[in-house]
C-alpha positions as CSV (number, residue, x, y, z in Angstrom):
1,X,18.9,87.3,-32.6
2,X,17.8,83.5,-31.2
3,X,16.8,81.1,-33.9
4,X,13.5,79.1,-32.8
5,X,14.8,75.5,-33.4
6,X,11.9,73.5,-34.8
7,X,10.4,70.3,-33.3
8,X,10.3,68.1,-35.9
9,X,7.9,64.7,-34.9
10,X,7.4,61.2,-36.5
11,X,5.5,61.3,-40.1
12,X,2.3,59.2,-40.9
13,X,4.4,56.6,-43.0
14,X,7.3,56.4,-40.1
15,X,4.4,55.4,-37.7
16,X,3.0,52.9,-39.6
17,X,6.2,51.2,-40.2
18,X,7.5,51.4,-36.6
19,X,3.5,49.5,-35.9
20,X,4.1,47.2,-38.6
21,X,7.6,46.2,-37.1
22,X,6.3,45.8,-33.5
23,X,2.9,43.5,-34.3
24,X,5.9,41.2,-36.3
25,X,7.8,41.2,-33.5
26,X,4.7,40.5,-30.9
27,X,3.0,38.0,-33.2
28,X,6.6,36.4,-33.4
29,X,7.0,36.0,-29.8
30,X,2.9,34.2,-29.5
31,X,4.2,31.9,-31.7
32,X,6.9,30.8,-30.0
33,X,5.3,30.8,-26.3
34,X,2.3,29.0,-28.0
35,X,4.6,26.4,-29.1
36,X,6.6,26.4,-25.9
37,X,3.1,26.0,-24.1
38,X,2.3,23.2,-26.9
39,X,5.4,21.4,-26.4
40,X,5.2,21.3,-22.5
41,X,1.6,20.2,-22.7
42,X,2.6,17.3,-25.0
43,X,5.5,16.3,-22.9
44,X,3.5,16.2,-19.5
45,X,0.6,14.3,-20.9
46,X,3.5,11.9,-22.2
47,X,4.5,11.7,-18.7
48,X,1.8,10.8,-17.2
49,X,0.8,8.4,-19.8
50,X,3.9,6.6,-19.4
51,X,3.9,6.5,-15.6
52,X,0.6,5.1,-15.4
53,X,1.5,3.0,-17.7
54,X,4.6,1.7,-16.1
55,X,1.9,1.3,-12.4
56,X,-0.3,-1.5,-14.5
57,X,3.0,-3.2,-16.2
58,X,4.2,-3.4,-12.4
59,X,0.8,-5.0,-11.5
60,X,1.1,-7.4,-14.3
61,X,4.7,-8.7,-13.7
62,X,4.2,-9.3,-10.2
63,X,1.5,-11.8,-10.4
64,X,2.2,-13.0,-13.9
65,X,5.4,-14.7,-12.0
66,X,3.4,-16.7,-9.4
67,X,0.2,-16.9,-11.4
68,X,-0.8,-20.4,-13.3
69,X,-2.9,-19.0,-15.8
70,X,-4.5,-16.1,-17.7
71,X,-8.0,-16.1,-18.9
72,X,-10.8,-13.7,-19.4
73,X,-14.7,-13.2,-18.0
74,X,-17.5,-10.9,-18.2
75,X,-16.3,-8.0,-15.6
76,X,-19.6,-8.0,-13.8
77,X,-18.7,-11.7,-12.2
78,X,-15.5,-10.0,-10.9
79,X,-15.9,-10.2,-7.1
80,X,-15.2,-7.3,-4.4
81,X,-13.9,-9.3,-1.5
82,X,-12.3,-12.5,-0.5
83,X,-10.9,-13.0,-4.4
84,X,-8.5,-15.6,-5.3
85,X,-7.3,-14.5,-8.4
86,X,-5.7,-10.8,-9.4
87,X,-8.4,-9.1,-12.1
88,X,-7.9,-6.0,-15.0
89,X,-10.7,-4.7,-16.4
90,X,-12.5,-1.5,-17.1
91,X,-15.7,0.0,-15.3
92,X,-16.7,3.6,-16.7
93,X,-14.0,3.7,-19.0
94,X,-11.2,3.7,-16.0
95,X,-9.3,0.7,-15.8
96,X,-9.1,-1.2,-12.6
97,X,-6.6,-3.6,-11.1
98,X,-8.0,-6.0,-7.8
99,X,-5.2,-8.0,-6.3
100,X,-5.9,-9.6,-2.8
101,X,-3.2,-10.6,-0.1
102,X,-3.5,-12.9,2.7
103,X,-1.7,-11.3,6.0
104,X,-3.4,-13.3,8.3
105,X,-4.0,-16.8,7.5
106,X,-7.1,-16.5,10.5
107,X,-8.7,-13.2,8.1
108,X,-9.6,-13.2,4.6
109,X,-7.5,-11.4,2.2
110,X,-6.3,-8.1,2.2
111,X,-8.2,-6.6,-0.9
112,X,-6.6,-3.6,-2.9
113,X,-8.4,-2.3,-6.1
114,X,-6.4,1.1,-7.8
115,X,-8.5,2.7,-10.4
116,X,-6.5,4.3,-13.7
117,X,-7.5,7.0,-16.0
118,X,-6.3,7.4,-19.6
119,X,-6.2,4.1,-20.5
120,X,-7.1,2.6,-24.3
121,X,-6.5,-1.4,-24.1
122,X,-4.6,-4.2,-22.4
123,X,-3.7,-7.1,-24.0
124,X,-2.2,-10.6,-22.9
125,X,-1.0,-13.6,-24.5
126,X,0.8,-16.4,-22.9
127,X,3.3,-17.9,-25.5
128,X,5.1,-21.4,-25.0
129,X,9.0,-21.1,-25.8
130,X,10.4,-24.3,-27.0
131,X,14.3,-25.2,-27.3
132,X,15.5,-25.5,-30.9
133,X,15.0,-28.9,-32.1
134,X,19.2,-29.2,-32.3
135,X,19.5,-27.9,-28.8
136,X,21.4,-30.0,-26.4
137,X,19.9,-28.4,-23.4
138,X,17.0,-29.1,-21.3
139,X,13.8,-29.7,-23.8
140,X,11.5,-28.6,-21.7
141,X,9.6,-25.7,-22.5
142,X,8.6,-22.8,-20.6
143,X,6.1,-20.4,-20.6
144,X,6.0,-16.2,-20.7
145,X,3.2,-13.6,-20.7
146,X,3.6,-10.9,-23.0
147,X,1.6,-7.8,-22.5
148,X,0.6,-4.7,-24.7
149,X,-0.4,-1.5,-22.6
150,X,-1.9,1.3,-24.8
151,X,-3.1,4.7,-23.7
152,X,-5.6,7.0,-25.1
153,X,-3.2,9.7,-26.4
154,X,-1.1,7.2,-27.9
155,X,1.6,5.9,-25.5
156,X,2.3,1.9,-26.0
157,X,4.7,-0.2,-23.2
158,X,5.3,-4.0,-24.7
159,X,6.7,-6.4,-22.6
160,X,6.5,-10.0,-21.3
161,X,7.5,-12.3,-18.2
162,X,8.0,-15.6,-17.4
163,X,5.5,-17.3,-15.6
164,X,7.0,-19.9,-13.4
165,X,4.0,-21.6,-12.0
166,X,2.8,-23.3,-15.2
167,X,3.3,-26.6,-16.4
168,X,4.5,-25.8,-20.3
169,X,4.4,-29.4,-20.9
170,X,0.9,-29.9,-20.0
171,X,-0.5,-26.3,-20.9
172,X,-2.4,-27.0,-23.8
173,X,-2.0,-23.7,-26.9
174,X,-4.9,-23.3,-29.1
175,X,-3.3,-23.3,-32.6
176,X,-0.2,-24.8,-31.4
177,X,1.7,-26.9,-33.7
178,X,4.2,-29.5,-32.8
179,X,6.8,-28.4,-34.9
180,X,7.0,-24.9,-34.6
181,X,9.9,-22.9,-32.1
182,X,7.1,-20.6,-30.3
183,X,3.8,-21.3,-30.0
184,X,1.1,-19.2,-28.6
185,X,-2.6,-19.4,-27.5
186,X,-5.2,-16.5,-28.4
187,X,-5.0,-12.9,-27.7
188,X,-6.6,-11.7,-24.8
189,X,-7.7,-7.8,-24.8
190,X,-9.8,-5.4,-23.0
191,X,-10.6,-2.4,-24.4
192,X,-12.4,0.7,-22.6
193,X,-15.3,-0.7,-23.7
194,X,-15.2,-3.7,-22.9
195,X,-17.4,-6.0,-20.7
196,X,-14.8,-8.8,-20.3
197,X,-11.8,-8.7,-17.3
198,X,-8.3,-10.4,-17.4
199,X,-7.7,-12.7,-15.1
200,X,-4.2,-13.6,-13.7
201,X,-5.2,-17.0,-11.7
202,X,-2.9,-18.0,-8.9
């Protein structure tokens, strides 16, 4: 005589465990491609940040070497052509850099302008370095640029550069006194909202 083997299946409460365990499981695994997706967003928009960054700090210390001075006006005086002088500022919350070159001493300059996005501030300040007052070397003075690049998101690049083509012992500091090892004229920043532009003036 053949026994009918029965087909025993899951039960209600064996179901809903096995369910339970898997939605643990899959809502474990979102969290973690969510983060990995979070963490790859962050680190690209940290990228970017930084190399842009790193293209207006390249702008800066090339002409801040052969440049005489640094000063500031209102953006919309900032010519398009034939400029003499190398201009930051923003227009429509990009930042702009214009540089000129002369090629051709029989054309006018070569004008470049390269817009940036992203971009919070820039700030500039020319500070005089002066030998300690026991120093037996050379007492004259010499003058750097030191910069402040900030982006929207939070990135910052500090830096300075020595800027060869000024006279520290005729450049006059506001503030400056005669005593002091490093003295240093105002602050100069533009922020996406301003109306002013740096000047680097050759």
């Amino acid at each position: 005589m053949n026994r009918v083997k029965s087909k025993r299946g899951f039960t209600l409460v064996e179901l809903i465990v096995t369910v339970a365990i898997l939605g643990m499981v899959a809502s474990m695994g979102v969290g973690i491609v969510a983060n990995a997706i979070k963490n790859y967003s962050t680190a690209s928009t940290t990228s970017q940040e930084q190399d842009t960054a790193l293209k207006i700090e390249k702008f800066i210390l090339n002409n801040a070497r052969v440049d005489s001075s640094v000063m500031t006006l209102p953006s919309i005086q900032v010519p398009k052509s034939d400029i003499t002088a190398q201009y930051v500022y923003f227009n429509d919350n990009r930042l702009i850099t214009l540089s000129s070159v002369i090629e051709d001493l029989n054309q006018p300059p070569v004008v470049t302008q390269i817009s940036y996005d992203g971009v919070e501030s820039v700030t500039l300040q020319i500070r005089r370095q002066k030998p300690q007052k026991d120093s037996t070397l050379s007492k004259k003075c010499y003058m750097y640029l030191t910069y402040t690049i900030k982006m929207v998101n939070g990135y910052t690049l500090e830096g300075q550069a020595v800027m060869n083509n000024i006279d520290a012992s005729s450049y006059t500091m506001t503030g400056a006194s005669s005593d002091s090892y490093t003295d240093s004229n105002e602050v100069m920043e533009i922020t996406k909202n301003s109306t002013d532009a740096l000047v680097l003036v050759k």
